[in-house]
C-alpha positions, 0 to 999 in steps of 0.5 A: 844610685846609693849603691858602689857597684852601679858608679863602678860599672858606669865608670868600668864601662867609660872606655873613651869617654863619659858625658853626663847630663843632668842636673848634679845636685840630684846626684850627690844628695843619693851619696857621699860616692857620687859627691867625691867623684863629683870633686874629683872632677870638679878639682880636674875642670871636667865638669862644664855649664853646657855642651863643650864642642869643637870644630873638626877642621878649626880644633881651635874654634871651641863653645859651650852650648847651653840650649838647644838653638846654640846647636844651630849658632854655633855649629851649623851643619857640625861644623863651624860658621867660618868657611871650609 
């Protein structure tokens, strides 16, 4: 992970995307790499406490989810609890 070659690929290959889960402290202690992307993040508001989501039918209707239960409150059957 100390290596710049390893982040530029990760990055190189996040074409639409790139979810990170983990803990981010057991990143940026590797190198001061991981903490500038880190801050670039964190200054663009990317870096979430849960699982961001949103209903396909209701794009209004959005949660973090922080456990795993919070699939089931929040986005039964992958959507939203308010009928289709």
């Amino acid at each position: 992970m100390k290596s710049p070659e390893r982040l530029n690929v990760l990055l190189s290959r996040a074409r639409d995307g790139l979810i990170l889960i983990g803990n981010m402290d057991t990143f940026q202690g590797k190198s001061s790499l991981w903490s500038h992307l880190f801050d670039i993040l964190k200054k663009g508001s990317h870096i979430y406490e849960g699982f961001p989501v949103k209903c396909e039918r209701h794009p209004s209707r959005k949660a973090i989810l922080r456990a795993a239960n919070d699939f089931d409150d929040q986005c039964p059957d992958g959507g939203c609890a308010e009928p289709w």
